[in-house]
N, C-alpha and C positions, 0 to 999 in steps of 0.2 A: 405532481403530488409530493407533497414532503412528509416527511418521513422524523416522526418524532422518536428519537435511537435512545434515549435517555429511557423509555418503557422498554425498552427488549433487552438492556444490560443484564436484569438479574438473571433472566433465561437463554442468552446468547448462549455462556459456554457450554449449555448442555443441548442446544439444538443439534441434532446429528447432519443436517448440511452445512452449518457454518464450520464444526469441527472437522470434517470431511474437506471440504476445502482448505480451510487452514494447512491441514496435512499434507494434502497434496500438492497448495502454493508452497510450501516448505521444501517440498521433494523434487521439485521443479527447479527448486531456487539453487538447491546446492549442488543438483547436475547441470546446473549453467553457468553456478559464479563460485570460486572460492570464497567463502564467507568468515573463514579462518582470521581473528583478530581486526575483523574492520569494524569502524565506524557507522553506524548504520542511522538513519533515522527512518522508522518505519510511522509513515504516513494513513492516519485514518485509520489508526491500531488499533480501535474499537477496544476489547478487552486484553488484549494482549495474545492472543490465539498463536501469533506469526511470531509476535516478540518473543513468547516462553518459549517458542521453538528454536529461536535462533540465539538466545542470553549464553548457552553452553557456553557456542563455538565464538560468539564477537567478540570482539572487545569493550563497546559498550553501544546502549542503542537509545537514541532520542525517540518517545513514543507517543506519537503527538493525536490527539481525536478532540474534538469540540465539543463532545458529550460527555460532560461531568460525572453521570452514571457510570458511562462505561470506563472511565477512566480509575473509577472508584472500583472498580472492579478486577482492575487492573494489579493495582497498589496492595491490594489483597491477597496477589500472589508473591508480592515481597522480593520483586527478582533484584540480589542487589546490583549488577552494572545496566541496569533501566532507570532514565528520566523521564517520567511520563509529566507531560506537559498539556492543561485543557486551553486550547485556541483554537483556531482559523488559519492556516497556514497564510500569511500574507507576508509582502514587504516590510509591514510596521513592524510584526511582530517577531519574522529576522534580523532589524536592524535594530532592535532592546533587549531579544531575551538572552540570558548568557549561555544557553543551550546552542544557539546556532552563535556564537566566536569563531568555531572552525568548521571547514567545508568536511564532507561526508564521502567514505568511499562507495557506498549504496545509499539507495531508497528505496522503499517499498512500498506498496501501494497494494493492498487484498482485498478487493469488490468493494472500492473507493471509487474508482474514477468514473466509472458507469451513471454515479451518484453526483457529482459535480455540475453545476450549470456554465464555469468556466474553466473547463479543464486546460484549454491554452493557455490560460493565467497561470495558473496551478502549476502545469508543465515547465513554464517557464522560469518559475521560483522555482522550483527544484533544480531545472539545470542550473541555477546562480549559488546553488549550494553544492552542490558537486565537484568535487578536487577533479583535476585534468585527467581523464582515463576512466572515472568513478563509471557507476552503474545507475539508472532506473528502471528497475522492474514492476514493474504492475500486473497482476490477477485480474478479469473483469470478466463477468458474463457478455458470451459472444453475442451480436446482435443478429436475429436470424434478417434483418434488412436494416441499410443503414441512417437510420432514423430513429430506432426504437429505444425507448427512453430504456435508461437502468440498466445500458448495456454497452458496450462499445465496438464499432467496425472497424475492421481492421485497416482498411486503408485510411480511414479519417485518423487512426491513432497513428500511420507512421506519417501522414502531413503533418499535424501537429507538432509532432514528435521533432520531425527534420526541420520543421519551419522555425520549431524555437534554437536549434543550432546542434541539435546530437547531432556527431556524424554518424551515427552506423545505430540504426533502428531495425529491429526482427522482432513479425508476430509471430506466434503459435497458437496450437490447441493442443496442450500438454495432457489432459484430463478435462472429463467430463461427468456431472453428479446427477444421481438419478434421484427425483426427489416424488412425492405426491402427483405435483401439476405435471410431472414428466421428463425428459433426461434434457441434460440443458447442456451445453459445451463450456468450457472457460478458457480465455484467446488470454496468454502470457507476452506481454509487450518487455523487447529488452533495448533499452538505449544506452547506449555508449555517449560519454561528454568526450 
């Protein structure tokens, strides 16, 4: 099922589960990584939720989503050390745009990758942007079995993970949102390049 995100820009930032998680990916993130003056490129930043959280402490953040809306919605918050950028994270588009010149000491990924049909790909262009030592972090709703679209299992995310060359992958369940259709888990994936 695809998922057209350009309609849910103008209401994303005031949905109370997306702001909920933002928060929580945020408070997850800084009791795991020092976030103090790096380089960040946050992945599938939709409006910015994760970025205005993190603009303070970085030093600056590449903020990459394919939906032009949300990206626009972005740019509305005016953060000035944020590049927000509308593509497709691919090879093409690392080896042209002058956004990715230099490698990144994190990435981030917030209820992205659950969404992806090739997150191995995906995975794998991130570890090629990645300085030696860097971080990928990703948020994603936990899959209650590991098949289930729009979610991701934890074991399939540290093959992945290890296959494309992190050494050192750890999941969790850092927090959990309670919403309408019922309480949902969310599995924090952390890899080390």
């Amino acid at each position: 099922m695809a998922i057209n995100w350009d309609e849910h820009a103008g209401t994303w930032d005031t949905d109370e589960t997306t702001s909920i998680f933002a928060e929580e990916a945020y408070s997850s993130l800084i009791k795991t990584y020092n976030i103090k003056g790096k380089h960040v490129l946050d992945f599938g930043c939709g409006t910015g939720l994760l970025s205005q959280r993190m603009s303070p402490e970085v030093k600056d953040i590449v903020a990459l989503d394919f939906s032009e809306a949300m990206i626009e919605q972005l740019d509305n918050k005016s953060l000035p050390n944020v590049e927000a950028v509308v593509d497709s994270l691919t090879r093409g588009l690392v080896a042209i745009h002058p956004a990715f010149r230099h490698q990144f000491d994190l990435v981030t990924a917030s209820s992205v990758c659950g969404f992806l049909p090739n997150y191995a790909d995906i995975s794998d262009v991130i570890y090629s942007l990645l300085e030696e030592g860097g971080h990928f972090i990703h948020w994603d709703w936990l899959a209650a079995q590991p098949d289930e679209d729009m979610a991701m299992d934890p074991a399939h995310v540290e093959r992945v993970l290890t296959g494309v060359g992190f050494k050192h992958v750890e999941t969790s369940v850092p927090f959990e949102i309670t919403t309408e259709q019922g309480v949902f888990k969310v599995m924090m994936a952390v890899a080390i390049k």
